[in-house]
C-alpha positions as CSV (number, residue, x, y, z in Angstrom):
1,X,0.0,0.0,0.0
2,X,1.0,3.1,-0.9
3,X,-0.4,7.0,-1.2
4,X,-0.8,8.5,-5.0
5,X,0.3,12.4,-5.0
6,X,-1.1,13.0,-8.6
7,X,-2.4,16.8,-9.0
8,X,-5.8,14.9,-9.3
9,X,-5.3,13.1,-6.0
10,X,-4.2,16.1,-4.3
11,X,-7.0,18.3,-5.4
12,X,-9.3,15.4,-4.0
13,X,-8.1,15.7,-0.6
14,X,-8.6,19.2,-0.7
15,X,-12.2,19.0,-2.1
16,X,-13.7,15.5,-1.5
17,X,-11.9,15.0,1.9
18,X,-10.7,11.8,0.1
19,X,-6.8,9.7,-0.1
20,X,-6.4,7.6,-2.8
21,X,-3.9,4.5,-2.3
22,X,-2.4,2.0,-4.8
23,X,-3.2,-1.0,-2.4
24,X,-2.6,-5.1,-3.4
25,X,-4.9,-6.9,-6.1
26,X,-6.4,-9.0,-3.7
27,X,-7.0,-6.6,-1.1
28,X,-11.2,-6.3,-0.5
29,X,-12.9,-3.5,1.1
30,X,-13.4,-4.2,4.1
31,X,-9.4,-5.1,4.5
32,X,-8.4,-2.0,2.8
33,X,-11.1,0.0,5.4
34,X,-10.1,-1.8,8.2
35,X,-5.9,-1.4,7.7
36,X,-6.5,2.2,7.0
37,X,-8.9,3.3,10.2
38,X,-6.3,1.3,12.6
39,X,-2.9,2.9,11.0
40,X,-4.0,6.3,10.4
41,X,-7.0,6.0,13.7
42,X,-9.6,7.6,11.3
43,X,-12.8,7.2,10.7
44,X,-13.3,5.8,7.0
45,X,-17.0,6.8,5.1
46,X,-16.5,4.2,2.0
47,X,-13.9,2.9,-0.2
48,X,-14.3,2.9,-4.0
49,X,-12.0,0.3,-6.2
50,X,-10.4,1.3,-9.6
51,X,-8.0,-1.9,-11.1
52,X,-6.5,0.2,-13.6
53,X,-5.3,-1.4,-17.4
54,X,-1.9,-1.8,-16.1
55,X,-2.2,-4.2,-13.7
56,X,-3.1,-1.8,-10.5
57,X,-5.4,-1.5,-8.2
58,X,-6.5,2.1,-6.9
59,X,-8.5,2.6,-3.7
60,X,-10.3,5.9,-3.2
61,X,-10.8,6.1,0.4
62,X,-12.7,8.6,1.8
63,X,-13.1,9.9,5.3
64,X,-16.1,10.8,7.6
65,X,-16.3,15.2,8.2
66,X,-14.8,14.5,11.3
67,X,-11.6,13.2,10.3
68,X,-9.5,15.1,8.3
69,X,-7.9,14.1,4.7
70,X,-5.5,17.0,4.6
71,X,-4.5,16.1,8.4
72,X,-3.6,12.5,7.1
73,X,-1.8,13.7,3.8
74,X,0.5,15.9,6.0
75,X,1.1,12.7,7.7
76,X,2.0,11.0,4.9
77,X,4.0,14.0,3.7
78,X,1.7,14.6,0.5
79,X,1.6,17.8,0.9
């Protein structure tokens, strides 16, 4: 698992309050929901999947108003 800092994925932190991940192909939801509320001690609102042409698998993870996506991108030095 790691953090995407595209201009795309940066603006949807800002605006969606929303972290987008490049996470394993096997990885489901609920794992990728689970990992992420107990590293980061967030609450997580829904995770979308995008398994991208070139063998990659993109999670959209996005947060609940009371956590904070720009807090956690700081954390992970994103920004």
């Amino acid at each position: 698992m790691y953090p995407i800092a595209t201009e795309k994925a940066l603006n949807m932190v800002e605006t969606q309050n929303t972290i987008t991940y490049v996470v394993d192909l096997r990885a489901d939801k609920k794992k990728i929901k689970g990992e992420f509320e107990k590293v980061f001690n967030v609450k997580v609102a829904r995770v979308n999947i995008a398994i991208e042409p070139y063998n990659e698998k993109r999670a959209y993870i996005r947060l609940e108003k009371e956590s904070s996506a720009p807090d956690v991108a700081k954390k992970l030095k994103l920004v």
